[in-house]
C-alpha positions in Angstrom: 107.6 44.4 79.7 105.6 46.5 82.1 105.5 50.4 82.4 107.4 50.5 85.2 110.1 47.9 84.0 110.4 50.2 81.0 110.1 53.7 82.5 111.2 53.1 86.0 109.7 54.4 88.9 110.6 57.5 88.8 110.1 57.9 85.3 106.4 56.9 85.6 106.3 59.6 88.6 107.3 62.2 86.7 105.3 61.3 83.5 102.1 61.4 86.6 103.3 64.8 87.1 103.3 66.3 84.0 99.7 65.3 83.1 98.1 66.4 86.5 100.1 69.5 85.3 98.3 69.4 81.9 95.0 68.4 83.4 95.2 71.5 85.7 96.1 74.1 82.9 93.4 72.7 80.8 91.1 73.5 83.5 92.4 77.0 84.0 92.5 77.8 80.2 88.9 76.5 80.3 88.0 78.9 83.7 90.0 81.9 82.3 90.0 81.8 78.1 92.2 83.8 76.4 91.4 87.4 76.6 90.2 89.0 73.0 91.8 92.0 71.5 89.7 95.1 72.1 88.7 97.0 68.9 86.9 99.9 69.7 83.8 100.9 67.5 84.1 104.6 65.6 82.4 106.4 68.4 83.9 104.6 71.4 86.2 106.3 73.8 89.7 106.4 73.1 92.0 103.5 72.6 94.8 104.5 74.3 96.4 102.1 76.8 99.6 103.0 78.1 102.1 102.2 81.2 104.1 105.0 83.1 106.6 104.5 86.3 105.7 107.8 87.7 101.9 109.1 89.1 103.1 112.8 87.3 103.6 111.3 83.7 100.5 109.1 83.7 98.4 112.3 84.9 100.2 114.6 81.8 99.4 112.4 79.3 96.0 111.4 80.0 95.1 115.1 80.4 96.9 116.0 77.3 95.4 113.1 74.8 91.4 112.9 76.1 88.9 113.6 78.4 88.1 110.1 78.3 91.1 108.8 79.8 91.6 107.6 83.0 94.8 107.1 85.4 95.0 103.5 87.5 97.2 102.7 89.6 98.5 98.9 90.3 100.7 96.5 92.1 103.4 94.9 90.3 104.9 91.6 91.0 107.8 92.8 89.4 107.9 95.5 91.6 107.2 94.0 95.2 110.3 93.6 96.7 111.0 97.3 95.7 109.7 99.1 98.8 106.1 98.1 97.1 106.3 100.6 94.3 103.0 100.7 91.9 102.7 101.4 88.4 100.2 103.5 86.4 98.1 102.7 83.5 96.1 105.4 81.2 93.2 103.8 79.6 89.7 104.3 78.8 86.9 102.5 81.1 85.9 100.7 78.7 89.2 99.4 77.3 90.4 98.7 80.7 87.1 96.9 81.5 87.4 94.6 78.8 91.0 93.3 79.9 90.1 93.7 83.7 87.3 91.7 83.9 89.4 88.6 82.0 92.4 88.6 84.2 92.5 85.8 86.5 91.2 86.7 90.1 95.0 86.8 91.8 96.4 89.4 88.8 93.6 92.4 89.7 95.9 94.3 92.4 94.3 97.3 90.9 93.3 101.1 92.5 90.9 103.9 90.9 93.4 106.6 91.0 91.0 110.2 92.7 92.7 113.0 91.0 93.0 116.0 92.6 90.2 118.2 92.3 88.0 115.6 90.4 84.1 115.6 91.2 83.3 112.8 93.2 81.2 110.5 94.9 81.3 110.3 98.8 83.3 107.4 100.0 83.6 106.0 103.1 86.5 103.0 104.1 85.5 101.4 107.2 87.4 98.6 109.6 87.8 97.1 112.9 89.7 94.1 114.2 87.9 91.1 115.1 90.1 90.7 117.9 90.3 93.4 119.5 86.0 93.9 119.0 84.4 90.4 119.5 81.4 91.6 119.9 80.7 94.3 117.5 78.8 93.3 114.7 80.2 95.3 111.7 76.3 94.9 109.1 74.7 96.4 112.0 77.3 99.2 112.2 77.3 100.1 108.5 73.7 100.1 108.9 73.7 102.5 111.7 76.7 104.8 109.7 74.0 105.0 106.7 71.3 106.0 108.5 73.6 108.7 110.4 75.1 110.1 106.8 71.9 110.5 105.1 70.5 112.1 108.0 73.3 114.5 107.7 73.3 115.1 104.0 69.7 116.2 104.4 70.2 119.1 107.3 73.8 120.2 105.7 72.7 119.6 101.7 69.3 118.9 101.5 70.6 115.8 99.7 68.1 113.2 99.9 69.1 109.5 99.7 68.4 106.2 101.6 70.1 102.7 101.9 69.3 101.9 98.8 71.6 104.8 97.0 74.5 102.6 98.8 76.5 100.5 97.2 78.7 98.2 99.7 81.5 96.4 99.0 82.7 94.1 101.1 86.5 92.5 101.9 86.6 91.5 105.1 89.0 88.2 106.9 87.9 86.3 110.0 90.7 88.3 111.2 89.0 92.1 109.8 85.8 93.4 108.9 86.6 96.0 105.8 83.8 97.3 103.5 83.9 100.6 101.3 80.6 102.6 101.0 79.8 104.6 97.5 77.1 107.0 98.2 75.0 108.0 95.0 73.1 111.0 95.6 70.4 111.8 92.8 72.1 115.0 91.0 74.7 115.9 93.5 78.7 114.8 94.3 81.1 116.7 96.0 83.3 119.1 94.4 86.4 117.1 95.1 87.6 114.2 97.7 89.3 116.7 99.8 86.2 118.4 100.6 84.6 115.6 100.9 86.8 114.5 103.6 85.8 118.1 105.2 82.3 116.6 105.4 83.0 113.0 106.6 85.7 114.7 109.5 83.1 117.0 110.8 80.1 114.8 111.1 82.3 111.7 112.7 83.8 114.3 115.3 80.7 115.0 116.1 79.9 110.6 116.8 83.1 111.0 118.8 82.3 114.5 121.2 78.7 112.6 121.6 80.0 109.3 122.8 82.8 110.7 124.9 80.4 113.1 125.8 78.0 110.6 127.5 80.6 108.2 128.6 81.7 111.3 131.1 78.2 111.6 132.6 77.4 108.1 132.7 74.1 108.7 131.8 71.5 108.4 129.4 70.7 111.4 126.7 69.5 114.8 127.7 71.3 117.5 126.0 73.0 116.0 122.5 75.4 117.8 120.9 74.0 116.7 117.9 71.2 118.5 115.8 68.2 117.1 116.9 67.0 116.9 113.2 69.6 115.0 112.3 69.0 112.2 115.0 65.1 112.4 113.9 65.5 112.0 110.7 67.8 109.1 110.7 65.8 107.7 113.6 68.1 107.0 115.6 69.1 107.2 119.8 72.2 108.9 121.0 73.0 104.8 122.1 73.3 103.5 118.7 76.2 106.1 117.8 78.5 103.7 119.8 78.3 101.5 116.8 80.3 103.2 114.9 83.1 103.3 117.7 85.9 100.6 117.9 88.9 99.5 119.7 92.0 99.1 118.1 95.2 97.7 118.7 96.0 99.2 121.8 92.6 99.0 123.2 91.6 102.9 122.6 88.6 104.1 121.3 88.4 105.3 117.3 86.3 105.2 114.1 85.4 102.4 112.3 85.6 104.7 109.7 88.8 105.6 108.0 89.7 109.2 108.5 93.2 108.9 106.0 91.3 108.4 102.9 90.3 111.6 101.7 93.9 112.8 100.2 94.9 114.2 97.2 95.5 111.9 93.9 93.9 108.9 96.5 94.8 105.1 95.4 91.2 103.5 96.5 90.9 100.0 95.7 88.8 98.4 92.6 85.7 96.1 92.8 87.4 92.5 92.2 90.8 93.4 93.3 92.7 92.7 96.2 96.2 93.8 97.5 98.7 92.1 96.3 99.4 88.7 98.4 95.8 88.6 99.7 93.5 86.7 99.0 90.3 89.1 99.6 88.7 91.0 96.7 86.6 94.1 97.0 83.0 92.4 96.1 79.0 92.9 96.9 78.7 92.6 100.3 75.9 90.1 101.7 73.7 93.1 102.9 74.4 95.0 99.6 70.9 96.5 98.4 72.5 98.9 96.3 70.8 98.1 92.5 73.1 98.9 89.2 71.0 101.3 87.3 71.8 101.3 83.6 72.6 104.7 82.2 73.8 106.5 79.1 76.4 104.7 77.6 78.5 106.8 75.5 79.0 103.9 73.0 76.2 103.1 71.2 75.8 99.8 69.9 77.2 98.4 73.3 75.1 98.6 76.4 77.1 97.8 79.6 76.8 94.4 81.3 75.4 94.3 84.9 78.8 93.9 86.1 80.7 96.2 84.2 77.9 98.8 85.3 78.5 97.5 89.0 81.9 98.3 88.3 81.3 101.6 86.9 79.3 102.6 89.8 81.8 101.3 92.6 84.3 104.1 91.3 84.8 107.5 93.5 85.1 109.9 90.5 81.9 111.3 89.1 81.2 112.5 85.6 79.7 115.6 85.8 76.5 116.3 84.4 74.6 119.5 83.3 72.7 120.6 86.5 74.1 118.4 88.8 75.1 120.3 92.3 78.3 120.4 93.4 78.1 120.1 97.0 81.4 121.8 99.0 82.3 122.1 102.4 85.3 124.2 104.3 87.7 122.5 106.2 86.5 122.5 110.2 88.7 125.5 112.2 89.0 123.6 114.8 91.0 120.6 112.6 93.0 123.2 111.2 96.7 123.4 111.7 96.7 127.6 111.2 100.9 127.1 110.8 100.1 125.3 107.4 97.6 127.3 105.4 97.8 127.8 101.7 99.5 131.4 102.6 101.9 130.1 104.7 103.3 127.6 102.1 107.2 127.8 101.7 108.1 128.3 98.4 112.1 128.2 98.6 113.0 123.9 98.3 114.4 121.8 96.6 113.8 118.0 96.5 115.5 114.7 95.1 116.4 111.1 95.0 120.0 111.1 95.4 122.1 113.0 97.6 120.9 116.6 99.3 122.6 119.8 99.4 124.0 118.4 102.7 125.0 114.5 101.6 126.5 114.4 105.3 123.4 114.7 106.9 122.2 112.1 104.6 124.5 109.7 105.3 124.0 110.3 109.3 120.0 109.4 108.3 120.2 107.1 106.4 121.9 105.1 108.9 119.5 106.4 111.6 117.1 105.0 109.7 118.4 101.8 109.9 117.9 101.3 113.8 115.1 103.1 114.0 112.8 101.8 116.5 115.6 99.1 117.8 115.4 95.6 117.8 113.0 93.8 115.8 112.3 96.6 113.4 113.3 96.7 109.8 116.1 98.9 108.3 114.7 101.4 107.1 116.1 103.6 104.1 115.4 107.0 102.7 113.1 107.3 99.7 113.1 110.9 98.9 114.5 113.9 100.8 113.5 117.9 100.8 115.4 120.6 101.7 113.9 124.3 102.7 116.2 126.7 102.8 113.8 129.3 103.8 113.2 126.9 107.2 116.8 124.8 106.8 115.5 121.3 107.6 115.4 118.8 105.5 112.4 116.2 105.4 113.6 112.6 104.7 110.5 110.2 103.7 111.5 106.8 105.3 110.4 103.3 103.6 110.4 99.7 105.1 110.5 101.5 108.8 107.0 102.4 110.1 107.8 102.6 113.7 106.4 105.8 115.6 107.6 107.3 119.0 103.8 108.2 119.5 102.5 104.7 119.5 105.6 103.0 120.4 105.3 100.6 117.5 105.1 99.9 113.8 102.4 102.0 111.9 100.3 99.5 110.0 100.2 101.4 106.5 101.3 105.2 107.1 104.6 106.1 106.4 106.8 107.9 109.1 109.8 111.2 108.1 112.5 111.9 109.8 113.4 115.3 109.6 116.8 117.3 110.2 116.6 120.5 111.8 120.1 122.5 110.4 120.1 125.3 112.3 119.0 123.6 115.9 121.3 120.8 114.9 118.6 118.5 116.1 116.5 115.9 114.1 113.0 114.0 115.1 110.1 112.0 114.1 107.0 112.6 112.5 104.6 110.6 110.3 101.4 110.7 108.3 98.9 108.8 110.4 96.0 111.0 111.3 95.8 110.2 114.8 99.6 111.5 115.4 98.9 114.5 113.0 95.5 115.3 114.9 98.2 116.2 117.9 100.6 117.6 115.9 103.2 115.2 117.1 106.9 114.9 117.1 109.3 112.4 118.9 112.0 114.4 120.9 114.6 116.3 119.4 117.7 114.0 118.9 121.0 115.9 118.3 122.8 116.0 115.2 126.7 115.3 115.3 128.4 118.7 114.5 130.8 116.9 112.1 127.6 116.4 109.8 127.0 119.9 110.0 127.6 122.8 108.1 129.6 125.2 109.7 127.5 128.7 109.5 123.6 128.7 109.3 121.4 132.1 109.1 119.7 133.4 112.5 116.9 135.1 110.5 114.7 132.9 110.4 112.1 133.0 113.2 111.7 130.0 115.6 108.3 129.2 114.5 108.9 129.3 110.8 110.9 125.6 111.3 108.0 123.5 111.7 106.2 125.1 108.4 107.8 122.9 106.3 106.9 119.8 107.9 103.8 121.0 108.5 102.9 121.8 104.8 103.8 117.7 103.7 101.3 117.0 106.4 99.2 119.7 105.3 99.0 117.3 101.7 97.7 114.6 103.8 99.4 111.9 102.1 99.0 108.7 103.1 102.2 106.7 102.3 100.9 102.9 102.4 99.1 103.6 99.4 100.8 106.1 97.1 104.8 106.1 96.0 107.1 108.6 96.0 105.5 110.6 93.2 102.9 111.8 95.2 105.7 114.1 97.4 106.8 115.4 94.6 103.2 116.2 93.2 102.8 118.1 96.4 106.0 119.6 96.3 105.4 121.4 92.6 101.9 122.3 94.6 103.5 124.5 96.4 106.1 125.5 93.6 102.9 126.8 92.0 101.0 128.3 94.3 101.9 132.3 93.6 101.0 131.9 90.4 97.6 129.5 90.4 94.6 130.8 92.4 94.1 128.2 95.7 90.9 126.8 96.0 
């Protein structure tokens, strides 16, 4: 009797099945071995590994066990159809090294968590669409951003560093061009990311005023707005700025360098890790010439490999060193929003999940929220709410819905809030992209219906005192495609705190 006699057909198909099955976990077992458990020698860093829901929790207890702890952040597949909330994980580097470089390629959906206030490293994030630019070559643009930011670090720092200080990681699609830049200047970071961000905003508004600039006259150079050191020393013409100009989805000028990444407790993605459902990890980039330098190891019997040092070097947060200079710079007047400085910040709020002080304004939101945008845009729902009653509005933080009046569209990444005005009995728009904050925007005043209303509100309260609020969560400069709901409420008990801790 034959096999298939015996077995029948589909008996003999499913048997197939099974060992092509077999055959393909044998291969992946023999790709990806079993991880092995860490043991830590006497003197290596702590061995503390530990999972928290909430950005605030993860932050307390790494501060309160060791120095040598650090926060990540990362997707969970678990937790991806819930409005694309991300868990935290306290570890040491080199425990979470040892399990991070084993994991199979589609598990690292993992983010160096910046705290705030941490030393750092200057960072850039730079993209374009392929589309939209088919003739901009993005190695030639890096190239020219280098040049310009060295150039720059010399006349404002005296930093010295060259192409070579650079490491460049690369992520990009045939669809986008996406690289991250880690600058590592000889015995200097900056003092935090925030002011880092000062830096990077002031020398890229200056690439902008000098393009639009000549783009006016139509002509070639003959009184830059630039320093004329700073073009000599990165030996560059006026013309080559234009690199580092792109169009974007609606065909405007802008940046290929991302202006949104300098905010406090920043998610910024790991070398080797991609966001969850691509398929595009952070790795060297072809025209890397960055070299890993091996340093000090605090353990002593283990020197780092060459690619956990590549990965050591790829993070933002700097250890700081004795006589290192920590390089600072103020935030430019003329980006400042003077209705949300650190001694305007209202103090009198309150803040939650569930329902408000006012749960029928909530419920007229929430299903505002909804239909927001119209047709073709998801409902939207309200993460978090916060009420001033020093201002009375309450700021809703919307998830699912990104569209914005400004653009007419759907935000790729940032978050949009929706905030009710009490005593104008009116309620708008606003969001945490940078372009729509640069203008201070708001979508017209929609009216509240006075059965959601309370019945008697203060006059007090002067008419320009009802923005402060809002402005002060823009002030935080949160960007919500990459931080959860815990980050609001981290710059919420800023606020709380700020009579009693000095601001920096």
């Amino acid at each position: 009797m034959d096999k298939t006699s015996f077995y029948g057909k589909k008996g003999l198909a499913r048997a197939k099945n099974w060992k092509e099955r077999l055959r393909s976990k044998e291969h992946e077992f023999y790709l990806q071995p079993a991880l092995t458990q860490y043991r830590p020698k006497l003197d290596s860093p702590s061995a503390h590994w530990k999972i928290f829901y909430r950005q605030k929790e993860a932050f307390h207890f790494a501060r309160s066990q060791s120095k040598e702890l650090h926060v990540f952040a990362f997707e969970s597949e678990t937790f991806q159809q819930k409005g694309g909330q991300r868990l935290y994980l306290v570890a040491s580097l080199e425990h979470f090294w040892h399990y991070y470089q084993g994991m199979n390629r589609h598990q690292r959906h993992h983010y160096e968590l910046i705290p705030e206030g941490a030393v750092c490293r200057l960072y850039f994030d730079l993209e374009f669409q392929r589309a939209e630019n088919p003739d901009k070559d993005g190695h030639s643009a890096v190239a020219v951003l280098i040049q310009y930011i060295c150039a720059c670090l010399k006349k404002r720092f005296q930093v010295n560093c060259c192409e070579k200080d650079v490491l460049i990681l690369d992520a990009s699609t045939p669809s986008k061009f996406s690289q991250h830049l880690i600058f590592h200047m000889a015995g200097a970071a900056f003092k935090c990311n925030v002011t880092a961000g000062n830096f990077v905003h002031s020398v890229m508004r200056l690439v902008l005023e000098e393009v639009n600039s000549q783009t006016c006259a139509k002509a070639e150079l003959t009184n830059s707005l630039l320093d004329e050191q700073i073009l000599e020393w990165s030996g560059l013409k006026v013309e080559q700025l234009k690199e580092l100009i792109c169009k974007d989805k609606d065909g405007k000028d802008s940046l290929i360098v991302d202006l949104g990444v300098y905010t406090r407790n920043r998610n910024f993605r790991l070398y080797l890790s991609c966001k969850m459902g691509k398929n595009n990890p952070l790795l060297t980039a072809a025209q890397n010439q960055f070299c890993c330098h091996q340093k000090k190891c605090k353990t002593r019997f283990i020197k780092p490999s060459t690619q956990q040092q590549l990965f050591l070097d790829s993070l933002v947060t700097a250890s700081y060193e004795n006589g290192m200079r920590i390089l600072t710079c103020d935030e430019d007047p003329r980006l400042r929003n003077t209705s949300s400085q650190h001694s305007d910040r209202p103090t009198d709020f309150l803040e939650g999940f569930q329902s408000s002080p006012y749960p029928e304004v909530d419920a007229f939101i929430s299903e505002r929220a909804k239909r927001w945008g119209g047709e073709g845009c998801p409902p939207g729902s309200v993460r978090q709410w916060v009420y001033f009653s020093h201002g009375q509005i309450i700021i809703y933080n919307i998830v699912r819905n990104r569209w914005c009046a400004n653009i007419g569209r759907m935000h790729k990444s940032n978050k949009i809030m929706l905030i009710a005005d009490l005593k104008h009995r009116v309620f708008y728009q606003k969001c945490h992209d940078p372009d729509c904050k640069a203008v201070n925007y708001k979508s017209p005043d929609e009216a509240l219906p006075r059965n959601v209303l309370p019945s008697l509100f203060s006059e007090e309260v002067a008419d320009e005192d009802l923005l402060k609020a809002a402005n002060e969560i823009e002030a935080q400069e949160l960007n919500f495609s990459d931080v959860n709901e815990e980050d609001l409420l981290n710059a919420m008990e800023e606020v709380e705190g700020a009579k009693t801790a000095p601001v920096e």
